[in-house]
Structures are given as structure tokens and as C-alpha cells.
N, C-alpha and C positions, 0 to 999 in steps of 0.2 A: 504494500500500500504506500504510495507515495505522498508525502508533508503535506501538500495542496490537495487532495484527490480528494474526494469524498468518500466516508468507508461505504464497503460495499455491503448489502442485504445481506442477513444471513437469512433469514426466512420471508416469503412475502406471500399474502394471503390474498387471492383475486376473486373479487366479487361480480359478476358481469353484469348480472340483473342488480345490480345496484350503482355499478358505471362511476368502483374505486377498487382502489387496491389498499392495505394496511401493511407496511412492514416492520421488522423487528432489524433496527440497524445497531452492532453495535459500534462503541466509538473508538475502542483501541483492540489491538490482538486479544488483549489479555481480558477482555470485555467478551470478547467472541468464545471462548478456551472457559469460561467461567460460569456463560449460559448451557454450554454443548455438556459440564461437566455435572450443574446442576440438574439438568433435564435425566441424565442417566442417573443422578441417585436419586430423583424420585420416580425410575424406573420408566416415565415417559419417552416418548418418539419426539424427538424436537419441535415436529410441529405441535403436538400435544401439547408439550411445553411451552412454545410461543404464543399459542391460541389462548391456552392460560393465565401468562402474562397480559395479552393484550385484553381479555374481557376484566382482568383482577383492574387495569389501569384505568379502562370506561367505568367501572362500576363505583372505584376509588373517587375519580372526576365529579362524578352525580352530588357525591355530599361534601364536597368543596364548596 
């Protein structure tokens, strides 16, 4: 990943009848190596694990 680049997707969720996509970017390697590492000890499939995170993060928003 290069200084300027933007990191890349690690998982991205596409919705077509909804005409958006949601992804899980992280922001350093070591951000990447710490989602892939927690998703396998609580035994999920990354996307499992991502999908999780992103309804835990809408539902977290709501009572903001």
C-alpha cells in the first residue's frame, strides 16, 4: 500500500436493489491482520464478521 493510496476494501457488501455498496476499509496493515484474526476467534467467515460489525455500527448510530 503506498503513503498517498487509499487502503484498499477488505470486504465490501453490494446491494443492487438498493443502488449502494457498504465497505469494511481498514486503515493500516495491522488494522487488516486484527479484523481477519478476530473474525476467526469468534469462529466466523469474514464476511460474517464484517456484516456484524457493520449492523453492530448502524444500530450503535441510532442512539447517538
Amino acid at each position: 500500500m503506498k503513503a498517498n493510496s487509499p487502503p484498499e476494501p477488505l470486504y465490501t457488501f453490494t446491494y443492487p436493489n438498493l443502488g449502494y455498496s457498504i465497505q469494511i476499509v481498514p486503515h493500516t496493515a495491522a488494522d487488516r491482520t486484527k479484523i481477519k484474526r478476530e473474525a476467526k476467534s469468534r469462529h466466523l467467515s469474514l464476511r460474517d464478521y464484517c456484516q456484524d460489525e457493520i449492523i453492530g455500527s448502524m444500530v450503535l448510530a441510532e442512539f447517538e
